[in-house]
N, C-alpha and C positions, 0 to 999 in steps of 0.2 A: 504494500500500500504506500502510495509516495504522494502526499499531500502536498495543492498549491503551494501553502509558505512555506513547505521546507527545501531550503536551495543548499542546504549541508547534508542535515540529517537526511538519511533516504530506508531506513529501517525500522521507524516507530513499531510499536508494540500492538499486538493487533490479537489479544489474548479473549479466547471466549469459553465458556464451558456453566454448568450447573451453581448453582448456590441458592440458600435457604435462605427464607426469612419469614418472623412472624409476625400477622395481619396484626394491623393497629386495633380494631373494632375487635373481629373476635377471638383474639391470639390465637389461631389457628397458623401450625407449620406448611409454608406451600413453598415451594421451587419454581426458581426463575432462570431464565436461559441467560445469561450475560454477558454482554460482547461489547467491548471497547472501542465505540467510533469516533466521532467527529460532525461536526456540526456544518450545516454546506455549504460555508466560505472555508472551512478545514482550518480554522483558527482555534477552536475553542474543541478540549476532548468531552465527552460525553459516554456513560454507563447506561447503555441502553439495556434495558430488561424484560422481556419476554415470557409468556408464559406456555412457550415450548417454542422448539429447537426451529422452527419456521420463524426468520427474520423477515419476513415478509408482512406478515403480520399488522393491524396497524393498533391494535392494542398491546401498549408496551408502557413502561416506564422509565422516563429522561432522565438520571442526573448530571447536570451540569455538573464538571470538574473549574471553571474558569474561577472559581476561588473557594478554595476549600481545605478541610485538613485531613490527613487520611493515616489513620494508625491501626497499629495489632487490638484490639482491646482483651480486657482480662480472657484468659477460655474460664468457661463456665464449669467448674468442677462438677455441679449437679446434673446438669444436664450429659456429660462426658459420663456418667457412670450408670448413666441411663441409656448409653449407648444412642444420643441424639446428637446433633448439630453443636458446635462448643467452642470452633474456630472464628472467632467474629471478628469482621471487616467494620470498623466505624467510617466513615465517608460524611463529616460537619459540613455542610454549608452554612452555619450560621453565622460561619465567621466574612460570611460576605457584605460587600454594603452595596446599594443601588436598584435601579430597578430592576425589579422581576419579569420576566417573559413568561407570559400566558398564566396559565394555573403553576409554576410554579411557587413550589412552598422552600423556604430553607428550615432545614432540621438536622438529627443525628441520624443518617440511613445506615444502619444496621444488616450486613448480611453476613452469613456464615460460610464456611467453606467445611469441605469433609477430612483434612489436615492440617497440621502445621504448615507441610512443607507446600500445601496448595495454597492456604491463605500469605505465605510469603510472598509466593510469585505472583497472586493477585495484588497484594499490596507494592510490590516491586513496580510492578506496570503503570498501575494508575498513580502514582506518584511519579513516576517518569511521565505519562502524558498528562498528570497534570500542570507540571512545573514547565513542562512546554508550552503550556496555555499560556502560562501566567507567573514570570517567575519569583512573586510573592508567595504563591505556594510550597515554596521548597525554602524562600530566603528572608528572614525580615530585614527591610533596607529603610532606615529611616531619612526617606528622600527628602524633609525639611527640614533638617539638621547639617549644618556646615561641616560638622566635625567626620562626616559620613562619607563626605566626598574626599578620597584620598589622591584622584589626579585627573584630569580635563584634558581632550583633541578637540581637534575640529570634526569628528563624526565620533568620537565614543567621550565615556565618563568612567571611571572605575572610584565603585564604592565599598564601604564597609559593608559587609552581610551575614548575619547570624544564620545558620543552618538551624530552622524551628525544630528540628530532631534532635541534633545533637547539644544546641548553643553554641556551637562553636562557630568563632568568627573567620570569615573566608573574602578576598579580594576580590570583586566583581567588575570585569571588565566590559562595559556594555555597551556597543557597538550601533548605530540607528543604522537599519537596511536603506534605508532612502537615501542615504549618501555614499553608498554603493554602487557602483557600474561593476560590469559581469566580471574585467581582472580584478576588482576589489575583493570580491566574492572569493576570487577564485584563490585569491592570495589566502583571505581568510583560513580557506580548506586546507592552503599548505601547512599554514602556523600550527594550524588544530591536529593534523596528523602528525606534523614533527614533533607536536608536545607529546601524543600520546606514544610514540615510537621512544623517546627521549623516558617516560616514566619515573620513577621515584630516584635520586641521586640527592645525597646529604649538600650539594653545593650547585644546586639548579633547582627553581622555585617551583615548586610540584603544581601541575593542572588537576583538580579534582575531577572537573567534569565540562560538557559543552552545552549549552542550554540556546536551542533557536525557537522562539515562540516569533508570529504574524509578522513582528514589526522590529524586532532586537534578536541580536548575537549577544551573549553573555558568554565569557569565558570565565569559568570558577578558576582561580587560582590560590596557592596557597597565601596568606597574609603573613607580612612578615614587617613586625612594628619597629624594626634595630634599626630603619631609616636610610639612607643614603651611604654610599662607601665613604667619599671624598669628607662626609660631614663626620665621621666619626673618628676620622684623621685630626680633622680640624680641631676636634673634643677632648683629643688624647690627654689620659689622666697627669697632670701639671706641662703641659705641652711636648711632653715625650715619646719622637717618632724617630728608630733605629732600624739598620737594615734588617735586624731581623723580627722586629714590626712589621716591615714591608715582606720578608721569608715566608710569615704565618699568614701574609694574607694572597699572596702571589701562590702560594702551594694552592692553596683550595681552589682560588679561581683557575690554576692549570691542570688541576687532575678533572675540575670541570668540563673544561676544553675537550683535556684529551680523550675525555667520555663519549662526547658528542662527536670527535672526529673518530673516532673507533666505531660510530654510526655512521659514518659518512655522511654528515650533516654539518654545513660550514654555515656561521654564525651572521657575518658581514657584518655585524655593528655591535661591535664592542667597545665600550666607552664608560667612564666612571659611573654616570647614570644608570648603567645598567647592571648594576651589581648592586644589591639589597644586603642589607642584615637582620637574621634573624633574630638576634641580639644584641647589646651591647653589651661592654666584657664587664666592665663598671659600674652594670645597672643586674649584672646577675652573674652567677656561680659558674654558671657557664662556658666553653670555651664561644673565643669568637666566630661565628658563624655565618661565612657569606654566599651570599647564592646570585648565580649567574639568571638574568630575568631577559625578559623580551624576546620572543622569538621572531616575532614578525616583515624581519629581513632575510630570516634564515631558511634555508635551499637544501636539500637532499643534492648529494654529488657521486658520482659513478665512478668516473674518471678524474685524473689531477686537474686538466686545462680544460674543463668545458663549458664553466661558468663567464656568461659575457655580459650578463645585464648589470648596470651601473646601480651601487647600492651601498652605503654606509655614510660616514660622517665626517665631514671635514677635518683635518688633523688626526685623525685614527684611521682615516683609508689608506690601505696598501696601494701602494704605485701602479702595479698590475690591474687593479681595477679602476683606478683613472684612465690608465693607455688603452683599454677597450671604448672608451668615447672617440678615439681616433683609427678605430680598426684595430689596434693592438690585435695580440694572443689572448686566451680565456686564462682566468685563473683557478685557483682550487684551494686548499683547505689551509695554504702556507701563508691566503691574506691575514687569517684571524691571527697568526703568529704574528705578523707585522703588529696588530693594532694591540695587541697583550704586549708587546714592546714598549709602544708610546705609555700604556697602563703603565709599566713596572719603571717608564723613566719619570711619571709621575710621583709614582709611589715613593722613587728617592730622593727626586728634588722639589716638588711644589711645583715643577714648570713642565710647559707641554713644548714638545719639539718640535712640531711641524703649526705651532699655533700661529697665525698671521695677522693682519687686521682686514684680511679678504679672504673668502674660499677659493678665489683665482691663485693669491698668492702661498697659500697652504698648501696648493696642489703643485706650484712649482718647487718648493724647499721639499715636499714627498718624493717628487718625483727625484730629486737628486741627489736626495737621504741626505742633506745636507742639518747640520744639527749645531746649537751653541757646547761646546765639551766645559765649559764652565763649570757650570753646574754638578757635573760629574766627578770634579777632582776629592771632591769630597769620602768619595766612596772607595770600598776597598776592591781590589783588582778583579777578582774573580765576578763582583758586581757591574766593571763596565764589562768585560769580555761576555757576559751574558746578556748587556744590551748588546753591542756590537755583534750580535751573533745571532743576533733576533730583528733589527732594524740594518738588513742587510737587501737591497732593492732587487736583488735577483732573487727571485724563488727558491732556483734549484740549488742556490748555496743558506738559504735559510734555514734554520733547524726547525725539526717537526715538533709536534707536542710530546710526544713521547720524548724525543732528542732534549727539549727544554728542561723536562722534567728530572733528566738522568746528569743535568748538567753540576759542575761543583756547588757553585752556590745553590743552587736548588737545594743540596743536600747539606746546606749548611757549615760548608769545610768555607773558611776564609771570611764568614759574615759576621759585620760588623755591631759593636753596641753602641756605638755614641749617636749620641741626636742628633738629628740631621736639621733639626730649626727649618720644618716646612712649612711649617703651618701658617704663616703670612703669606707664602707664597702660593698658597691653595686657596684661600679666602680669595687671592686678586684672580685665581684661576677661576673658579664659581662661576666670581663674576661676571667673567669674560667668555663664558661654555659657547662655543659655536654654532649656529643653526643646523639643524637634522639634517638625514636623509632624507627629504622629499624633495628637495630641489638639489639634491646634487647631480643630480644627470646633467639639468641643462647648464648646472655651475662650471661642471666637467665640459659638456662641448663646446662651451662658451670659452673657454681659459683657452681650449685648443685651436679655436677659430682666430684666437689674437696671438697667439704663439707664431713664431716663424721655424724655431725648427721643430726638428720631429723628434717626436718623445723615446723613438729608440737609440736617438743619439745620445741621452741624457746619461748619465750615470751617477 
């Protein structure tokens, strides 16, 4: 069954079979046929009820799922040892507000199943379609409270949301269809399968679930309140930030990495922004805990070179994916090691190395990996040779995630303890954070349409 609004989903639930219930009037036990449909815009699900297995029928009973609550209720011990019905389905409409269609009534609809394990998978279904309907049914989102909105686009919002089952709070990414054309869509699809391919990793921000109801994309993700990477830097307890500050948090974000590329999944846009904390280390017992977030640049890859669409973010793109605005070669999974470079030269000095006061001009010091070593002297050896080895403009002599990972300082041999005094240099960095990925394509063609030579003479 593949309803109008669903342009992701294409599998909804479509679950029918027997169940009890008994008459209001004269508590008499009768059986009803139950089958899980959909209302004839296919927006809203609906438990149509029958009293036999002929859906044809036109005497039935509607309940609307478009706001409701749906739980196991107690089993009836008396009745279980009476050898009757004891599995009860509660289905609350009461919790709905607005107007009623036709004889609709809101109430507690009560039905029974002949199992546990049958009233799960009833319960299972209608709680998936009905949080398709309506994704108040699965999330309380308290949409007039400021403190609920955790970040704003131009076509989504991502909010706070309590899962009414568990309480537990979860990230709500939610997306308006209307400001979608069909690559929008389409891109969507990619993000939703590489998260779910991508699954549970202690340093990659878990996707719960995908939730497409008539008018919104809702991606559950996990919430994680420890804030910004860059701002936690800034926070360091009496402003104490050493290389192997920057070891503990460079480890996580690369075994990150090299998780997703052992998927064959390359990221394109990795950038301070995109690395969350699950915690602060000074705010709990905790070790520090950061998670690699945002997939929605990111591309499934087969081969090394066959990625050619223009994607990431000014001062963090790899050179290779600039030089395909001009015809260049594709690139592959060794850009994301470029831009984990620019990260880690962050991480030890407060300053970005390809940062400009133009994306034209970002993309020329990229392309010729040209960089201030100032900043660097501070650090100890085994820390530049691990930039130098990572902000390398040829691919093929770039280390891989795994190579990064294996590298000395990675492992701690040579890393340094003294302060490295960034954190004024990170505040004027903040400040100064670059414009996204959405116009970098035409920032890219543009740069090369004013260039005279050509970027494979560059080095």
């Amino acid at each position: 069954m593949v309803l109008p609004h669903f342009k992701i989903q294409d599998d909804p639930p479509s679950r029918e079979g027997w169940l009890r219930k008994k008459g209001r009037r004269l508590k008499m036990w009768t059986r009803r046929w139950c089958k899980i449909g959909w209302d004839e815009l296919g927006h809203t699900a609906i438990l149509f009820c029958y009293h036999s297995e002929d859906t044809t029928e036109e005497k039935r009973t509607a309940i609307s799922l478009e706001r409701v609550e749906i739980n196991a209720l107690q089993t009836d011990d008396d009745l279980l040892a009476k050898g009757g019905p004891a599995y009860a389905i509660g289905i609350d409409t009461r919790v709905r507000e607005g107007k009623l269609q036709g004889d609709e009534e809101l109430r507690l609809h009560v039905l029974y199943a002949e199992s546990n394990e049958e009233r799960d998978a009833w319960i299972r279904d209608l709680q998936w379609v009905a949080v398709h309907s309506n994704i108040d049914n699965g999330y309380l989102i308290e949409r007039n409270e400021q403190r609920a909105v955790l970040g704003s686009g131009s076509f989504s919002t991502v909010w706070k949301g309590v899962d009414r089952s568990t309480g537990k709070a979860w990230a709500l990414k939610e997306i308006n269809k209307d400001g979608l054309n069909s690559k929008g869509q389409e891109d969507i699809r990619e993000e939703i399968e590489i998260q779910r391919r991508v699954g549970e990793h202690p340093n990659i921000v878990f996707m719960r679930e995908f939730v497409e109801t008539h008018s919104n994309f809702f991606i559950v993700l996990e919430l994680l309140p420890g804030g910004a990477l860059l701002d936690c830097i800034i926070d360091s307890q009496k402003g104490h930030f050493s290389e192997r500050d920057a070891l503990g948090i460079m480890l996580q974000l690369m075994q990150a990495l090299e998780y997703i590329h052992s998927l064959k999944i390359v990221h394109r846009d990795l950038k301070p922004e995109n690395f969350l904390l699950a915690n602060r280390k000074s705010e709990s017992e905790e070790e520090l805990r950061v998670c690699l977030a945002d997939f929605g640049c990111a591309c499934r890859i087969h081969d090394d070179d066959e990625l050619h669409e223009l994607c990431g973010s000014p001062g963090y793109i790899a050179p290779e994916i600039i030089e395909t605005a001009s015809g260049g070669g594709g690139y592959g999974l060794k850009a994301d090691i470029w831009s984990m470079g620019v990260i880690l030269f962050i991480l030890l000095t407060g300053t970005a190395p390809f940062a400009a006061a133009n994306a034209e001009e970002s993309f020329a010091k990229t392309l010729k990996g040209s960089y201030d070593y100032k900043p660097l002297q501070i650090l100890t050896p085994t820390a530049r040779d691990l930039l130098a080895r990572m902000l390398v403009t040829k691919p093929s002599k770039r280390l891989s995630a795994k190579e990064v990972l294996a590298h000395p300082w990675m492992r701690g041999e040579g890393v340094g303890d003294t302060n490295l005094q960034l954190q004024d240099n990170l505040r004027l960095l903040k400040g100064k954070l670059m414009d996204g990925f959405s116009s970098v394509a035409n920032k890219a063609v543009r740069y090369f349409s004013k260039s005279t030579d050509s970027p494979k003479t560059k080095t």
